[in-house]
C-alpha positions as CSV (number, residue, x, y, z in Angstrom):
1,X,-24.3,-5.4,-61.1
2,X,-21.5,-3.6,-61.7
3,X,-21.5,0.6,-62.8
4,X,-20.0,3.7,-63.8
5,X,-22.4,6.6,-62.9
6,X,-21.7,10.2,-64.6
7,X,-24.4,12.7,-64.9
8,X,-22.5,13.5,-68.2
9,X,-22.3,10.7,-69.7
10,X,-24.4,9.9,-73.1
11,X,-25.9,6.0,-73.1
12,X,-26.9,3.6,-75.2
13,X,-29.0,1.0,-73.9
14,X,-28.7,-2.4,-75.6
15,X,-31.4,-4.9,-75.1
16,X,-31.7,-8.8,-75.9
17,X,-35.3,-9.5,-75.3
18,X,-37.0,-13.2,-74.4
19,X,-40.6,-14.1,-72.8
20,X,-40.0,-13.6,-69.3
21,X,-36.6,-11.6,-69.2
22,X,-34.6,-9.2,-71.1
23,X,-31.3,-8.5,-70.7
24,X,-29.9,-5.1,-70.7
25,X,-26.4,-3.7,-71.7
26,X,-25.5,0.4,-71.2
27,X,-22.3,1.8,-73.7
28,X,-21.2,5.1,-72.7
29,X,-20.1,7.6,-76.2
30,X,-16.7,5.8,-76.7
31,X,-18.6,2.3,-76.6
32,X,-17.2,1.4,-72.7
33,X,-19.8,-0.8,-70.9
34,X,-21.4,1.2,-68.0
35,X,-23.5,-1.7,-66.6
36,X,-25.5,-4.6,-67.4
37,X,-28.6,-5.7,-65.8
38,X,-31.8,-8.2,-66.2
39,X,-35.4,-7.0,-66.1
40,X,-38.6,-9.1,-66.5
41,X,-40.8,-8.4,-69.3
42,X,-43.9,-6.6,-67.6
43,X,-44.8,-3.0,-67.7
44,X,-42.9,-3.2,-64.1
45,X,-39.8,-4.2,-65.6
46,X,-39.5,-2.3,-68.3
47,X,-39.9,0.9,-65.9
48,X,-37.3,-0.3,-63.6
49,X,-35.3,-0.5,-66.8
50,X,-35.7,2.6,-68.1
51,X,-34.9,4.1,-64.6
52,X,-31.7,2.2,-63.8
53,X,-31.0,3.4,-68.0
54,X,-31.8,7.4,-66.9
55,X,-29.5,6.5,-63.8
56,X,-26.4,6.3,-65.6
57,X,-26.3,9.1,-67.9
58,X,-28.3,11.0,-70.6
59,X,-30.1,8.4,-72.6
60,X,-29.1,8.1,-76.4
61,X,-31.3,5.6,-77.6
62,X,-32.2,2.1,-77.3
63,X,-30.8,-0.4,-79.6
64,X,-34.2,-3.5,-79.3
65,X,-34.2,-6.6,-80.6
66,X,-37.4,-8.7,-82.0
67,X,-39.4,-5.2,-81.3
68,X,-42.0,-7.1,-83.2
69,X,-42.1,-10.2,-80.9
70,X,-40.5,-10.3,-77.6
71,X,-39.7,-6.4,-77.5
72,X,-42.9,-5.0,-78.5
73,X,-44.0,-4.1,-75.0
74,X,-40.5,-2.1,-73.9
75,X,-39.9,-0.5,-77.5
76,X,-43.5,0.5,-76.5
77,X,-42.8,2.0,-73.4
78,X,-39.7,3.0,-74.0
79,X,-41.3,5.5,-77.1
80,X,-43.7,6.8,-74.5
81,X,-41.1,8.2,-72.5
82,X,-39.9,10.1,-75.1
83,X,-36.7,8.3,-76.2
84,X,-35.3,7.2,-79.1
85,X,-35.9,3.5,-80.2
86,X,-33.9,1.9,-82.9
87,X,-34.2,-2.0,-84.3
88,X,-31.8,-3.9,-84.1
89,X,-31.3,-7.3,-85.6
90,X,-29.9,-10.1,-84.3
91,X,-25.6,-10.6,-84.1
92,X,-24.3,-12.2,-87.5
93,X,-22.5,-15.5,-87.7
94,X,-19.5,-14.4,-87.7
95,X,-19.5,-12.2,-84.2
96,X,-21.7,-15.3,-82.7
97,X,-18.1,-17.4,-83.7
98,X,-15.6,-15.2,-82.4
99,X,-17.9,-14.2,-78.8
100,X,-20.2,-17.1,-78.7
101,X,-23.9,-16.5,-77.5
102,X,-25.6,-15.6,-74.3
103,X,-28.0,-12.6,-73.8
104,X,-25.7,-9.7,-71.6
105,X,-23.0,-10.7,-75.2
106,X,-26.7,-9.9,-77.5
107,X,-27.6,-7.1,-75.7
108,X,-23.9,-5.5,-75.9
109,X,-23.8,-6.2,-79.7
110,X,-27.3,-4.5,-80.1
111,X,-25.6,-2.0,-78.1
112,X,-22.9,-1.4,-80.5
113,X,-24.7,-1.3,-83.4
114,X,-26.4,1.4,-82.6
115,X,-23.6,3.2,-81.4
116,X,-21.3,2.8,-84.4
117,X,-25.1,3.8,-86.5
118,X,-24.8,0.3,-88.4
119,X,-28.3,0.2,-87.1
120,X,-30.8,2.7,-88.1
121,X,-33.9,0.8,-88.5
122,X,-37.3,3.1,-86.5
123,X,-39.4,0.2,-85.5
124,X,-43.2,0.2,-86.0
125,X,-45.3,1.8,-83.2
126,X,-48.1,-0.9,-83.5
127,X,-50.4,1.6,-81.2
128,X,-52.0,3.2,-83.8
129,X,-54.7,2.4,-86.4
130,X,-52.9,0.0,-88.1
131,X,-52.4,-2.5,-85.2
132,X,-56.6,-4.2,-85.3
133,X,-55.9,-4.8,-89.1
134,X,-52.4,-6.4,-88.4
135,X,-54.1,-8.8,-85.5
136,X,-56.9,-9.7,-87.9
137,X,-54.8,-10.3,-90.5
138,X,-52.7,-12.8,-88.7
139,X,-55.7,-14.7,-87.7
140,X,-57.0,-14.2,-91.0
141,X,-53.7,-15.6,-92.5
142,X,-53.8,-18.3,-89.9
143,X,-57.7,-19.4,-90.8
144,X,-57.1,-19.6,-94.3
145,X,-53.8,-22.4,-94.2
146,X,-55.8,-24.4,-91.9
147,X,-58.6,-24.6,-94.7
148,X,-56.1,-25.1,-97.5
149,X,-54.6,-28.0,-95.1
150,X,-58.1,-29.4,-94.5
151,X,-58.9,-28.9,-97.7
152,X,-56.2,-31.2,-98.8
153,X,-56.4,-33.6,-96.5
154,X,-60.4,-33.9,-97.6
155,X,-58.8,-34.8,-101.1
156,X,-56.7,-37.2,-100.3
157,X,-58.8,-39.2,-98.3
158,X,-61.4,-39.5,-101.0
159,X,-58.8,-40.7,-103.3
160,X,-57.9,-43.7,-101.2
161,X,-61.8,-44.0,-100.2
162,X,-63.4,-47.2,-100.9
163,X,-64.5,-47.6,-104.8
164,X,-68.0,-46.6,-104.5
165,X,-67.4,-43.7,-102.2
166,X,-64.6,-42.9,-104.3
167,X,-66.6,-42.7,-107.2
168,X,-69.4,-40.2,-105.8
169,X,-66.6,-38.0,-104.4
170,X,-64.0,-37.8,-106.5
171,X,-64.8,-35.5,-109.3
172,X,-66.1,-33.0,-107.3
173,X,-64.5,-29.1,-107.1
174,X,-63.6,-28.5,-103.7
175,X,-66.8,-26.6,-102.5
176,X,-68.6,-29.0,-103.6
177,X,-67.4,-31.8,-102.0
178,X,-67.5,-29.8,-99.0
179,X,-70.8,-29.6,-98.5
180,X,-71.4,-33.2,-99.9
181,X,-69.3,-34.6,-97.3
182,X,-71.3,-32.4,-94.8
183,X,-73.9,-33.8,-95.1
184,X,-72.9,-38.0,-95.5
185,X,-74.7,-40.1,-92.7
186,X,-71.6,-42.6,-92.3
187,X,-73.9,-45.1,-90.3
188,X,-73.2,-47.4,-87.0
189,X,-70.9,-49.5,-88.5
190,X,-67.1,-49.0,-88.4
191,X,-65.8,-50.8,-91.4
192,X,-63.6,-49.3,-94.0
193,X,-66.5,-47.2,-95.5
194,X,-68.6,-46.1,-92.5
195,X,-65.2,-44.9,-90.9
196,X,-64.2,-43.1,-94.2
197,X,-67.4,-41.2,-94.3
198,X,-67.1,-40.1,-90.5
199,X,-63.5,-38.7,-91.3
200,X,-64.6,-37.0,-94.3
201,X,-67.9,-35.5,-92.9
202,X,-65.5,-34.5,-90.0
203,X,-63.2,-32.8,-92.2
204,X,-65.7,-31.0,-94.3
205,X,-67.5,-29.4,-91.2
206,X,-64.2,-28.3,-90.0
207,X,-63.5,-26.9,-93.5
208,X,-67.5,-25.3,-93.0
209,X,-66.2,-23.8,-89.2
210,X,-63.2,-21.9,-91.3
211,X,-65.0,-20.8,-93.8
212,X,-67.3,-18.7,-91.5
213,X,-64.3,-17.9,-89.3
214,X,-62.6,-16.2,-92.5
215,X,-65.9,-14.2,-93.5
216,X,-65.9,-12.9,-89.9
217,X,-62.7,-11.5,-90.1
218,X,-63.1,-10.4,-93.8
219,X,-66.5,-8.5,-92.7
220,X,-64.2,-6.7,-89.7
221,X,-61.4,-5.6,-92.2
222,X,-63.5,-4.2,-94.6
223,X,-65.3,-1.8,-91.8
224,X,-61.8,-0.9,-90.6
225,X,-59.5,-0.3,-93.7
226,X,-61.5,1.6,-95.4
227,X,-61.4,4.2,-92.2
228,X,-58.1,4.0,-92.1
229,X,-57.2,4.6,-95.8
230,X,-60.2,4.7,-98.0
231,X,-57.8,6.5,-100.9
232,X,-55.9,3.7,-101.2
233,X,-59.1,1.2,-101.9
234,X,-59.5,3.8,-105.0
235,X,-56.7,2.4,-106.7
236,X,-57.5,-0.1,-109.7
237,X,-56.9,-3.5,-108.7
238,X,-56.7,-2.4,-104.9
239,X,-59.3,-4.5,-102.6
240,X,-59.3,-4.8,-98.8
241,X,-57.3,-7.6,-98.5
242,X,-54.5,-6.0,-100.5
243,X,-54.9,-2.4,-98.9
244,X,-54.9,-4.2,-95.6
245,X,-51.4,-5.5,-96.6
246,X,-49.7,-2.5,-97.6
247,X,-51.2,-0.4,-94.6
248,X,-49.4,-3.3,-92.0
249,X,-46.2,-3.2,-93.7
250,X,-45.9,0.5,-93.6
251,X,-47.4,0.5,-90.0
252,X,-48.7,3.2,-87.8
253,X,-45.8,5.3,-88.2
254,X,-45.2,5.7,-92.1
255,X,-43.1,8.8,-91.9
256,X,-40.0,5.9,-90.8
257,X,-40.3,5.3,-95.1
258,X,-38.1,8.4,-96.2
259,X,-38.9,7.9,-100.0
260,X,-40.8,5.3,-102.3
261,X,-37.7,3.1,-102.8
262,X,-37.3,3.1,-99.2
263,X,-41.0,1.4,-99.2
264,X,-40.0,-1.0,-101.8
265,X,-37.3,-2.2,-99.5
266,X,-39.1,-2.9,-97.1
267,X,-41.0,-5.2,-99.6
268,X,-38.5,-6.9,-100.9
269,X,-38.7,-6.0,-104.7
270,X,-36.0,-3.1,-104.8
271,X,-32.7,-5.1,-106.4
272,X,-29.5,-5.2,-105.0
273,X,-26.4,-4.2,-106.7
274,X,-24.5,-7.5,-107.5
275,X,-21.3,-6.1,-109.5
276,X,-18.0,-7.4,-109.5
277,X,-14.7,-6.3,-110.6
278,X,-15.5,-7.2,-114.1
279,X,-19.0,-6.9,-114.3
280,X,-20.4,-3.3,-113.7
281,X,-24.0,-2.3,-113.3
282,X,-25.6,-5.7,-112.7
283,X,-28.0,-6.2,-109.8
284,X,-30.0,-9.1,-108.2
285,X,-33.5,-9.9,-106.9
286,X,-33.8,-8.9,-103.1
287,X,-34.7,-12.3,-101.3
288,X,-35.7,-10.0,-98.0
289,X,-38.1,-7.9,-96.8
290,X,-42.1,-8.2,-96.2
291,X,-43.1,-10.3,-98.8
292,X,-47.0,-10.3,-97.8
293,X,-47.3,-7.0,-99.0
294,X,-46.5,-8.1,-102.6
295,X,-48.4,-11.2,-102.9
296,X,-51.9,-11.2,-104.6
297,X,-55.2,-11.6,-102.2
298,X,-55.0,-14.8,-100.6
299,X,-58.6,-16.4,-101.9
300,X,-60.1,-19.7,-102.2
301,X,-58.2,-20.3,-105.4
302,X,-55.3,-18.9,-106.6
303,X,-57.5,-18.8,-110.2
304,X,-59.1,-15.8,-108.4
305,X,-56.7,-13.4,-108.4
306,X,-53.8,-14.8,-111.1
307,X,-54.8,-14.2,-115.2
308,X,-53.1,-17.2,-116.7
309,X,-50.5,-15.7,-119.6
310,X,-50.6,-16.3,-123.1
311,X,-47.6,-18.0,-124.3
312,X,-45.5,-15.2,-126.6
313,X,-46.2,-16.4,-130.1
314,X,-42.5,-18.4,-131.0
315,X,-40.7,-16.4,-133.9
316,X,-40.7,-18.6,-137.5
317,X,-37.9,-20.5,-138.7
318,X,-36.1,-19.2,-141.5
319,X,-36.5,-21.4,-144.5
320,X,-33.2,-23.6,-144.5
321,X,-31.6,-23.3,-148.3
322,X,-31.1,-27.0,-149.7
């Protein structure tokens, strides 16, 4: 490890983050590199980072990439000790070209971006309020593709089913082949029918195991949000699921979002300017941002939360003079 010690000098700590390691790079105030360093990723190691960090100077702030993944825990601790914390994203294309890749060339870029204030992003503290309704929202998330998967896999199988168990299946809706294919008694045999049965009766209690998994979860967000936020389930057209959304994409610190079009960012339906030298004014859809907080309650069927449009009636045809 190499270093430049001065009691005076003002340091920004760049870190490339991973499972087990991160990888630390220190910038003095004219962007010279101070030292470099690895650190495991425990509460351990992100002390000993923070102290060899206070060892070379005043600390700035630290420029942390993935503070949502890998560098939760050290954006974490590092806020604790009182220092600012900045989010950085990860190196374009074009600087992964001309340097190549490897963590101490990460970590000096994160570095750098902070530094030169291209980076400005305040992470989200996730050790508030908000964080139970984020962790049951992922599983939630999580529960209910595995039931639209199962779900689909349920269909499909009845449509190649033998003819007769085809028939008795087949026009079902979805719940209530469920609980039809719950409760089929496939038999001893293993032929093409018997086996059918056991892989749809084995599909349909899966589907069944979900289902209560989801109401679980639902039951737990709807004691917590409305604690949290209970003005915000006042809204028309606001229910828990949808409150639950907005509250994790603002996180437990929502005085980062400056202004309402800083919020809409975030979520991905502010536009961009897209204006050329001839064309002035125009701008674009943003393809970024959190998109889960603009999407409608994720239900059994998306007929329970979409009205279906009427078609705009289509203007008359002039009457064409012969």
């Amino acid at each position: 490890m190499s270093t430049m010690t001065n009691l005076g000098t003002h340091v920004t700590v760049g870190v490339d983050t991973h499972l087990d390691r991160h990888v630390a790079v220190a910038l003095d105030q004219v962007g010279r590199v101070l030292a470099q360093e690895s650190f495991t990723a425990d509460p351990s190691g992100y002390r000993s980072l923070l102290r060899w960090s206070r060892a070379l100077g005043q600390v700035h702030a630290f420029g942390i990439e993935g503070t949502g993944c890998y560098g939760a825990g050290l954006a974490r601790a590092a806020r604790q000790a009182g220092h600012q914390v900045i989010e950085v994203d990860r190196p374009d294309r074009r600087t992964r070209r001309a340097r190549g890749k490897s963590d101490p060339v990460d970590a000096e870029a994160a570095a750098r971006a902070v530094l030169a204030g291209t980076a400005t992003g305040v992470p989200k503290s996730r050790d508030g309020d908000v964080e139970p309704i984020r962790a049951l929202r992922v599983a939630r998330r999580g529960a209910v593709r595995i039931r639209i998967q199962v779900a689909n896999q349920l269909h499909a199988l009845v449509i190649s089913a033998p003819e007769l168990l085809r028939e008795n299946l087949r026009r079902l809706s979805t719940r209530d082949l469920v609980a039809t294919a719950a409760a089929l008694r496939p038999g001893s045999g293993l032929g093409p029918t018997a086996a059918t049965k056991h892989a749809v009766k084995i599909l349909a209690r899966r589907h069944q195991d979900v289902d209560r998994d989801i109401a679980v979860l639902d039951e737990l967000l709807q004691q917590l949000v409305p604690q949290i936020c209970p003005q915000l389930l006042g809204l028309f057209g606001v229910g828990t699921d949808t409150a639950g959304a907005l509250l994790v994409t603002a996180g437990d610190n929502p005085d980062r979002l400056h202004s309402d079009p800083a919020f809409a960012n975030l979520g991905g339906v502010a536009p961009l300017p897209a204006s050329s030298g001839k064309t002035t004014d125009r701008h674009r859809l943003n393809r970024g941002g959190d998109r889960q907080a603009m999407q409608p309650s994720t239900g059994s069927s998306s007929a329970d939360c979409v009205t279906p449009r009427q078609p705009a009636p289509m203007p008359h045809a002039a009457p064409q003079k012969d």
